[in-house]
PLY file of the C-alpha trace (Angstrom):
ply
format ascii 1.0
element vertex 446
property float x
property float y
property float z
element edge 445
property int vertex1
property int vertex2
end_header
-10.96 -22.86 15.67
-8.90 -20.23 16.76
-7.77 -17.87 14.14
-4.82 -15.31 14.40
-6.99 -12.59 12.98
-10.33 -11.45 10.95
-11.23 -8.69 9.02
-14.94 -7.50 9.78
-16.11 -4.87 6.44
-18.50 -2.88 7.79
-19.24 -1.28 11.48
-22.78 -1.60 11.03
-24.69 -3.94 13.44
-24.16 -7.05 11.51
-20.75 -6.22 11.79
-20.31 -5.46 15.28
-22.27 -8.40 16.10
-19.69 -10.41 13.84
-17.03 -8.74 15.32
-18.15 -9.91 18.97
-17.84 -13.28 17.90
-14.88 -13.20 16.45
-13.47 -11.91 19.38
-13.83 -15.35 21.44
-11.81 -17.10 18.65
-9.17 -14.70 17.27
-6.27 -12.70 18.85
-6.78 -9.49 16.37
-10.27 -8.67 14.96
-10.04 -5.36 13.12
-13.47 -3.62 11.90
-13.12 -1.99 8.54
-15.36 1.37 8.54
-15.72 3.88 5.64
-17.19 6.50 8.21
-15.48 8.39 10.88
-17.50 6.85 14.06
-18.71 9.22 16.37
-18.41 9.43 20.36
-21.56 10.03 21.15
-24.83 8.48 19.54
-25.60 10.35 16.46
-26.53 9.91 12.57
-23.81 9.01 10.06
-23.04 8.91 6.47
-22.67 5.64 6.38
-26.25 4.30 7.15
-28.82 6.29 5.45
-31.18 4.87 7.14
-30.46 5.51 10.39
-32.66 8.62 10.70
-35.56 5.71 10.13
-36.92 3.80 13.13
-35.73 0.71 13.86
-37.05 -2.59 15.76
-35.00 -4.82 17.97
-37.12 -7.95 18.01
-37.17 -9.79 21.36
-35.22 -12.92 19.89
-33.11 -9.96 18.71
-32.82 -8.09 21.87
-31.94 -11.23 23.90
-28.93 -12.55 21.49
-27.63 -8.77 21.92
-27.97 -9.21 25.79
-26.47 -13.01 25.53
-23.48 -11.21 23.85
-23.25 -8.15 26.02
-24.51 -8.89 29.42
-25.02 -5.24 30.71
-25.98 -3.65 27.40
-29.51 -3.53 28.54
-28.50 -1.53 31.36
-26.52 0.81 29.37
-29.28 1.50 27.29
-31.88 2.85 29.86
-29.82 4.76 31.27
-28.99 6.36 28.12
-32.47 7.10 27.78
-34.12 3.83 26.13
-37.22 2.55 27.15
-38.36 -1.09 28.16
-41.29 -2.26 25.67
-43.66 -5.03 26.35
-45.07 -5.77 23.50
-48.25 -7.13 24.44
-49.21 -4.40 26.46
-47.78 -1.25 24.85
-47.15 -2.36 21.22
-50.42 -1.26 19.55
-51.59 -2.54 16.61
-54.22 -1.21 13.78
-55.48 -3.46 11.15
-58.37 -4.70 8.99
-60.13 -2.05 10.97
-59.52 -2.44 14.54
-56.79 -1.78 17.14
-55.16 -4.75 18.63
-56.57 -6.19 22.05
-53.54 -5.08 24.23
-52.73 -7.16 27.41
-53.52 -5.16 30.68
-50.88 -7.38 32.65
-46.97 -7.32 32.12
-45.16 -10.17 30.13
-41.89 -11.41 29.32
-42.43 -10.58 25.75
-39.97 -7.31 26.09
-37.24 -5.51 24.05
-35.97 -1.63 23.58
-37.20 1.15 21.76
-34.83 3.56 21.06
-32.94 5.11 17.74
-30.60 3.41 15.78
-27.60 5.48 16.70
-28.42 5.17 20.13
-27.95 0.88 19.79
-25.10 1.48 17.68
-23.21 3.55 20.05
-24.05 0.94 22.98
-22.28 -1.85 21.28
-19.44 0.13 20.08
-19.01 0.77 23.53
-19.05 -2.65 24.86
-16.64 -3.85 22.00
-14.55 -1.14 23.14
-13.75 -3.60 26.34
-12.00 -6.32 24.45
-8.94 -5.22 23.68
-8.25 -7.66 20.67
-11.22 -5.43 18.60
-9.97 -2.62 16.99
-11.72 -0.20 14.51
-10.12 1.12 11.00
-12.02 4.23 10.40
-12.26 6.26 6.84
-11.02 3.49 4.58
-13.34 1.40 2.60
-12.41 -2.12 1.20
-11.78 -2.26 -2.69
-10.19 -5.92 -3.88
-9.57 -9.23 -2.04
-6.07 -10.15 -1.63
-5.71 -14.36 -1.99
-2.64 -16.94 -2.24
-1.19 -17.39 -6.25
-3.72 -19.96 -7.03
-6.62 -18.09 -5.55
-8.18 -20.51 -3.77
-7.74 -18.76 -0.44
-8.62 -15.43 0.76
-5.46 -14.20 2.46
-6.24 -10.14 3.03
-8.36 -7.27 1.49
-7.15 -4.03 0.16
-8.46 -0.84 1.40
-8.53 2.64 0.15
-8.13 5.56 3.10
-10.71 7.86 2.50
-8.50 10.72 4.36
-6.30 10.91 1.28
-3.63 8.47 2.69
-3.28 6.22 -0.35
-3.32 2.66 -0.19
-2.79 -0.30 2.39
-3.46 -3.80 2.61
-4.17 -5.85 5.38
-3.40 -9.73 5.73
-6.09 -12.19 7.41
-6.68 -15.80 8.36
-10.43 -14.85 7.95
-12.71 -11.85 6.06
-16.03 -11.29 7.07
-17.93 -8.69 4.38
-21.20 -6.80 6.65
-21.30 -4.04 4.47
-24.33 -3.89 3.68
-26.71 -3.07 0.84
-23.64 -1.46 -1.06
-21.56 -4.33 -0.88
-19.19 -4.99 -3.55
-18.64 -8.80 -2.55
-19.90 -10.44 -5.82
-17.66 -8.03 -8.24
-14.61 -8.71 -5.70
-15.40 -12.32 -6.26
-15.40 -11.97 -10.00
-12.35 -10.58 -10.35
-10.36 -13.53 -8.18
-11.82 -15.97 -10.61
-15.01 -17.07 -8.93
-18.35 -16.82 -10.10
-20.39 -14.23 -8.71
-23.54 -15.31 -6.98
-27.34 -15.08 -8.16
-29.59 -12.73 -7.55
-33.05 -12.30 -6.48
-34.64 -8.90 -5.92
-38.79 -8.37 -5.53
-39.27 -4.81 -4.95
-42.24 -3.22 -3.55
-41.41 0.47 -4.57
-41.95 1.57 -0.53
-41.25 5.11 0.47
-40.55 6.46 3.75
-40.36 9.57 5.43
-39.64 10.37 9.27
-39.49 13.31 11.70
-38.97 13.40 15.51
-41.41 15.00 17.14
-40.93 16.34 21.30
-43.26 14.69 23.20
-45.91 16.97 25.10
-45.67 17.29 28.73
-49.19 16.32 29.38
-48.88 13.35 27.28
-50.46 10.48 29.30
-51.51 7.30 26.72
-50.41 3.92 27.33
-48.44 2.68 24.03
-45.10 2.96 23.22
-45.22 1.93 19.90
-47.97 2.38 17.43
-48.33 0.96 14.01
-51.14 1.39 11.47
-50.48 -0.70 9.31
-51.08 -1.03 5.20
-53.21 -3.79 3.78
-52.63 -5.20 0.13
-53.70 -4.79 -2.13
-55.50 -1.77 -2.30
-54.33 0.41 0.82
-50.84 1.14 0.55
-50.19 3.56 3.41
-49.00 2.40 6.87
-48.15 4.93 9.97
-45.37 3.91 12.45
-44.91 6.18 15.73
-42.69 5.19 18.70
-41.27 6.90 21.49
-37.73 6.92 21.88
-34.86 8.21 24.32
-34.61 12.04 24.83
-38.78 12.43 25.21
-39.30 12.28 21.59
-41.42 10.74 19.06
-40.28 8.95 16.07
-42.48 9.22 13.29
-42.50 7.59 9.87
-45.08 7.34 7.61
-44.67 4.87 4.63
-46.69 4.32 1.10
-46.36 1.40 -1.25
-45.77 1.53 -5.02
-44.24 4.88 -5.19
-47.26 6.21 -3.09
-44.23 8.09 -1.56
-45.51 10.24 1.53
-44.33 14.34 1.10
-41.21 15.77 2.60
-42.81 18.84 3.75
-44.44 19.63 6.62
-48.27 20.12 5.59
-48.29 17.08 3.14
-46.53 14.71 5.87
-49.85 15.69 8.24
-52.03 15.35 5.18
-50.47 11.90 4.83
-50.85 11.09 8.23
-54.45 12.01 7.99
-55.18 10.32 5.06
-54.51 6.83 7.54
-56.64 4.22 8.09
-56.83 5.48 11.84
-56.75 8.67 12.54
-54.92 8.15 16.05
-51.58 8.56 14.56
-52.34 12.21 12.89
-54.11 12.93 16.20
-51.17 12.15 18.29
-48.62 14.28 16.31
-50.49 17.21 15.01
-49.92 19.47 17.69
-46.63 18.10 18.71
-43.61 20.03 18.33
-41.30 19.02 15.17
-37.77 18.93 16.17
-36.34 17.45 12.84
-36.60 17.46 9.00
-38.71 15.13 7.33
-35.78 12.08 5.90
-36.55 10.57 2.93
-35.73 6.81 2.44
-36.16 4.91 -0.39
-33.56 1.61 -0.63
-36.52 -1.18 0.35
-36.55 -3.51 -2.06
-35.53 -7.09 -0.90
-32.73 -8.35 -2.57
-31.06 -11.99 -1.47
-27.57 -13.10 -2.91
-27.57 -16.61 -2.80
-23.80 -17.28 -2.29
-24.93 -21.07 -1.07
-25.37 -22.07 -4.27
-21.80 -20.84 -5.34
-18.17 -22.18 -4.53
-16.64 -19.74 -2.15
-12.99 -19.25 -1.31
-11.33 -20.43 1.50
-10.80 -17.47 4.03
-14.14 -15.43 3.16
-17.76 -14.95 4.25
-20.46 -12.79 3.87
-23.65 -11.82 5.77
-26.40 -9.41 6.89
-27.64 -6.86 4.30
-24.55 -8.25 2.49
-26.41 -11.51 1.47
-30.02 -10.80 2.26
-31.58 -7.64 2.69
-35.30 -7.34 3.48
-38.19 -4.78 3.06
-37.61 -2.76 6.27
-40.96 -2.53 7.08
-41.34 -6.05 8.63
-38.59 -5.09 11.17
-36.18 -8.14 10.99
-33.22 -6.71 9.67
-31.36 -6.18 13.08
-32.43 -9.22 14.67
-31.54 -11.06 11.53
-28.53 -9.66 11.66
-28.22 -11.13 15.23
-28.89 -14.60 14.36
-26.44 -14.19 11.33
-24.14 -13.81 14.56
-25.25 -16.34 16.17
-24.53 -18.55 13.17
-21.18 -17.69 12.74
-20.76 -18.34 16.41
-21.42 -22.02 16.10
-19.34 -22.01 12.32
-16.34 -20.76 14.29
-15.89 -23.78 16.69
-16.08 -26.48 13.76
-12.30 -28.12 13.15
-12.30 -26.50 9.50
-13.83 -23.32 8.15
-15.83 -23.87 5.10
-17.64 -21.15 3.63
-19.95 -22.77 1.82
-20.77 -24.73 4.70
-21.41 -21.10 6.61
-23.04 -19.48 3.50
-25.52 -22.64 3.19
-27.08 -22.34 6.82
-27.00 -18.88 6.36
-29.09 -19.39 3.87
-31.27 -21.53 5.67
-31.96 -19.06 8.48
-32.62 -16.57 6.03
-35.07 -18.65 3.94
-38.36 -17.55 6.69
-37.63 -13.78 6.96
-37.38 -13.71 2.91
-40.86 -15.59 2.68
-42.12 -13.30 4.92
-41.26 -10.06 3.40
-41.75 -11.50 -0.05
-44.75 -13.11 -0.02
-46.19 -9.60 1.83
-45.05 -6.90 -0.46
-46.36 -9.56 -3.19
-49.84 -8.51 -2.55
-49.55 -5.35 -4.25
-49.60 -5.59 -7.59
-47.44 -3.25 -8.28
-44.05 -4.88 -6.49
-41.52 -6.11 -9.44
-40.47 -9.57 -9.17
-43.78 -10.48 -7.93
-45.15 -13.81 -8.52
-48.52 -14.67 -9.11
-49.62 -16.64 -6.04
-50.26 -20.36 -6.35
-53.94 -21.96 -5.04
-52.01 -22.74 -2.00
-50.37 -19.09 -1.49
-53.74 -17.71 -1.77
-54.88 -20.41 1.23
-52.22 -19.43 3.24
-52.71 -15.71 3.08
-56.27 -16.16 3.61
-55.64 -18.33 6.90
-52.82 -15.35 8.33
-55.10 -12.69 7.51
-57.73 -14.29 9.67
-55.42 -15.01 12.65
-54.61 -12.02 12.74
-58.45 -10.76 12.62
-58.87 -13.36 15.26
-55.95 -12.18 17.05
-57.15 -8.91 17.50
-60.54 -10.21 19.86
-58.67 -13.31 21.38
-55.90 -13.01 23.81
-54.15 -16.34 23.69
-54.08 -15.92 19.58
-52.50 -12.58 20.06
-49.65 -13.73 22.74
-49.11 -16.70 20.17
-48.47 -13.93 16.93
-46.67 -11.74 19.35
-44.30 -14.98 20.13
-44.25 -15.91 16.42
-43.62 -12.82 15.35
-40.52 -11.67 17.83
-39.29 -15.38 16.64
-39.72 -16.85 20.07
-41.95 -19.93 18.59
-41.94 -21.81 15.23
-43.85 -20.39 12.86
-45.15 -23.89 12.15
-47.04 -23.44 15.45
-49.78 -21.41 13.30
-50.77 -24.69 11.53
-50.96 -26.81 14.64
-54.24 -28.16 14.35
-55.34 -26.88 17.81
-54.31 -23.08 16.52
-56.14 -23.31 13.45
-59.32 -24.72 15.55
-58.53 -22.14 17.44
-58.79 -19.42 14.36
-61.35 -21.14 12.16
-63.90 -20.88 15.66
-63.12 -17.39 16.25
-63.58 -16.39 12.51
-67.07 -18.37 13.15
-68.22 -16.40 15.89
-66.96 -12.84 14.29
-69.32 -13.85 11.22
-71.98 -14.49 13.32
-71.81 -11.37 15.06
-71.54 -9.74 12.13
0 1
1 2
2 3
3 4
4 5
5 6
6 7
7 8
8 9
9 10
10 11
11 12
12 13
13 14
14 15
15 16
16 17
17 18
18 19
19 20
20 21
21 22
22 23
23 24
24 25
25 26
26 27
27 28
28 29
29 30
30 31
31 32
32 33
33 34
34 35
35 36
36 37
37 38
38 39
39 40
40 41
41 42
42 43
43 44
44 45
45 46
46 47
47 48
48 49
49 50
50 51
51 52
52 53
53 54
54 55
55 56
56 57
57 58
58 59
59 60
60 61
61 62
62 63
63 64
64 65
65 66
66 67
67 68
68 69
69 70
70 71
71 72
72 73
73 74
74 75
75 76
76 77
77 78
78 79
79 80
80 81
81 82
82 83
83 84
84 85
85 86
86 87
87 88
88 89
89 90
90 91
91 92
92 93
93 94
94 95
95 96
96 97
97 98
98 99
99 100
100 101
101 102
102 103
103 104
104 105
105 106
106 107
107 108
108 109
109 110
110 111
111 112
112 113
113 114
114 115
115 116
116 117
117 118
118 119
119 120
120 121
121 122
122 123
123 124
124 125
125 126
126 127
127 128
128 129
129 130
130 131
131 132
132 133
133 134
134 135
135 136
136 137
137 138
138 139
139 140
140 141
141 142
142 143
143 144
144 145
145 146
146 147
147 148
148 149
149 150
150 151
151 152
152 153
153 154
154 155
155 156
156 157
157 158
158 159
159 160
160 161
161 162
162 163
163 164
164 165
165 166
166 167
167 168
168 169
169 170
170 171
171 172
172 173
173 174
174 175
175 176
176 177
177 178
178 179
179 180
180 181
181 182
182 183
183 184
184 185
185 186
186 187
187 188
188 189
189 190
190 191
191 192
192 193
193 194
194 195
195 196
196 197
197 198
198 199
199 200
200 201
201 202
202 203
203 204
204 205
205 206
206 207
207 208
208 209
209 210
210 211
211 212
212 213
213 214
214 215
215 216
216 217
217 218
218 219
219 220
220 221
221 222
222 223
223 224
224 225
225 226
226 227
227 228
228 229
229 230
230 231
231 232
232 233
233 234
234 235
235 236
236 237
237 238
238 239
239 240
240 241
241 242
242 243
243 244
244 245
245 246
246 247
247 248
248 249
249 250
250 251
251 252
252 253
253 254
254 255
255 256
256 257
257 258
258 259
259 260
260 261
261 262
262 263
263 264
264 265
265 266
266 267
267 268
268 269
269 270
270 271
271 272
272 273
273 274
274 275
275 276
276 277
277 278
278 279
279 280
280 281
281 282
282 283
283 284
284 285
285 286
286 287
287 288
288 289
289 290
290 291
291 292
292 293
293 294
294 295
295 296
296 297
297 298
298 299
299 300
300 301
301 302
302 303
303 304
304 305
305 306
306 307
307 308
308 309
309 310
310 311
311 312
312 313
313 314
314 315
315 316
316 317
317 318
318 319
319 320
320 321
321 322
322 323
323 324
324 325
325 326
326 327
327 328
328 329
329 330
330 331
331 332
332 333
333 334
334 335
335 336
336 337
337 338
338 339
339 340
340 341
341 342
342 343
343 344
344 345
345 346
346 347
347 348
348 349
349 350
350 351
351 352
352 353
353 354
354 355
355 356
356 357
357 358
358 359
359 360
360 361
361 362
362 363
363 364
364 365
365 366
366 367
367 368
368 369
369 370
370 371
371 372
372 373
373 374
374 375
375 376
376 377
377 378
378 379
379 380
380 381
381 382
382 383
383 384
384 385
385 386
386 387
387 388
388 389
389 390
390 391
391 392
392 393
393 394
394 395
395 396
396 397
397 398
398 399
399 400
400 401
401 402
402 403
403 404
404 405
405 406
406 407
407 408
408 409
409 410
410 411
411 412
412 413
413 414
414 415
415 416
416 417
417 418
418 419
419 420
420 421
421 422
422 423
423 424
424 425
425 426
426 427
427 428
428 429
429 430
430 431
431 432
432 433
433 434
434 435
435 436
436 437
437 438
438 439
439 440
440 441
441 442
442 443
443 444
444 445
């Protein structure tokens, strides 16, 4: 349908993924951002987070390249770095490093720092001339028809001191985030705000860039050591990024929050199940402060099981916002795109209809995260695993132990994982053959 113009809240990716979209089916798409957006790629107030690492998944990465053809381009030579994630992605757990492919695959994305991606699509919107960005304002009521039925604008506040304004819109998209105000915006129109779900695993993070040596010469890109409910609640995450440097975070479950200061972040990172990641960064040069981040917990609106007004939508962070330590949230974000994308070309806009397969595509990445951080029994809004939860966790805690000595097991997490298969492909009975031998043969070596 082709709309005279949208509304985008939020310049975030799931907003400037929305906005993409929008941009094949509307002649004005205008980005509403509270921040003043910066030329070049740096930090902003906006996202907190963004001092944090962040994972492009490869289903992720290649949506972002279906929408922006040259954007991987852009990105290397801004300094990003090709990852192949079978051969330089390497992975500790249940007390062994991963068995890394010594052959290239397909299985490839980016590594580089948030601001860095952020910058790279603001760029690339920047070429459509129908996208424009309204910067320092934040959104503050819905504006809708007398009988409220129907979304017709949003109000915004400038947050530059210039009062008031209001902009009309065939369509509002809210991507704002964790912060989002949707449901009390919703309330006051006369609708009933949506339910709530939040399980919260009380993780901690803190990260510092560190410059890498000169004489630095091992083979991963990316390291993870990863924590283990329900007992070891520390993980280490170290990647190397654009600019030589080393992003280093390490995390700790149920308020196990690792220190801000420089001694007690090594002592952290030597308290690790490995002590490869405190070995690679102990002599490296710090060229940050520690950042502190603390906003984990999952929490997942469901707005499909409310009526919605005609004219309004929301998604990403918005609706369902995951543990970060699973690394879904931007490519989750890009299928959210990639949903509106196909919601745009039906003959009438129904939000409910949007907010229900939103829902849907959601439904896996919540399970995930969920059913993880619900190991430790110290997340709230746990539940206590069923007989068949426990059999389930049992099976993907052996595949990945088997994983980690068999090849072909590993390239079919790897594809699982980046969302490249069906995670119904780990119960195929030839996979779990598969697992159930290797677990055999592991025992008997044992």
């Amino acid at each position: 349908m082709k709309l005279k113009k949208a509304v985008v809240i939020g310049g975030s990716i799931a907003g400037l993924l929305a906005a993409r979209v929008l941009a094949e089916h509307c002649d004005s798409v205008i980005i509403v951002e509270r921040d003043r957006l910066p030329l070049q790629p740096q930090m902003r107030k906006g996202v907190p987070q963004s001092a944090q690492p962040h994972v492009l998944l490869v289903r992720g990465y290649r949506i972002l390249e279906e929408l922006f053809p040259s954007i991987g381009s852009q990105l290397s030579a801004a300094g990003a770095l090709t990852l192949d994630w079978m051969r330089e992605f390497h992975f500790f757990t249940q007390g062994r490093w991963s068995k890394n492919a010594v052959v290239s695959s397909e299985i490839v994305s980016l590594t580089c720092s948030r601001p860095l991606l952020e910058w790279a699509i603001r760029q690339h919107l920047a070429e459509f001339s129908q996208v424009q960005f309204v910067e320092q304002h934040r959104a503050i009521a819905l504006l809708t028809n007398p009988s409220q039925t129907q979304v017709t604008g949003v109000k915004l506040q400038s947050l530059a001191g210039e009062g008031l304004k209001e902009l009309s819109s065939d369509l509002i998209i809210d991507a704002s985030g964790r912060r989002s105000h949707a449901p009390q915006w919703l309330e006051n129109i006369g609708f009933t705000p949506p339910p709530e779900t939040i399980v919260n695993p009380f993780l901690g993070y803190a990260t510092r860039r560190y410059k890498q040596p000169e004489d630095f010469a091992e083979d991963w890109k990316v390291m993870l050591i990863t924590q283990e409910p329900p007992k070891n609640t520390r993980l280490g995450y170290l990647a190397k990024i654009e600019g030589g440097e080393w992003i280093a975070t390490l995390g700790g479950y149920g308020r196990d929050f690792p220190p801000l200061e420089n001694e007690g972040f090594l002592a952290f990172a030597r308290s690790l199940s490995s002590p490869r990641f405190y070995e690679t960064i102990k002599d490296a040069e710090p060229v940050s402060p520690v950042y502190a981040h603390r906003a984990t917990a999952n929490r997942l609106r469901h707005y499909e099981k409310i009526n919605m007004p005609v004219g309004f939508v929301v998604l990403g962070d918005a609706v369902c916002a995951l543990c970060p330590v699973y690394g879904q949230g931007m490519t989750v974000s890009a299928l959210s795109a990639m949903l509106l994308k196909d919601w745009l070309s039906d003959t009438e806009l129904q939000p409910s209809r949007f907010q229900k397969n939103l829902a849907k595509s959601n439904s896996f990445h919540w399970m995930l995260a969920t059913t993880q951080d619900s190991r430790f029994l110290t997340t709230l809004g746990r539940k206590e695993p069923s007989w068949a939860n426990k059999l389930l966790v049992w099976y993907n805690q052996t595949l990945i132990e088997s994983s980690n000595v068999d090849t072909e097991l590993r390239t079919l997490f790897v594809e699982i994982t980046h969302l490249l298969k069906s995670p119904l492909t780990f119960y195929h009975p030839q996979v779990v053959f598969r697992v159930l031998t290797q677990k055999k043969i592991s025992s008997n070596l044992s």
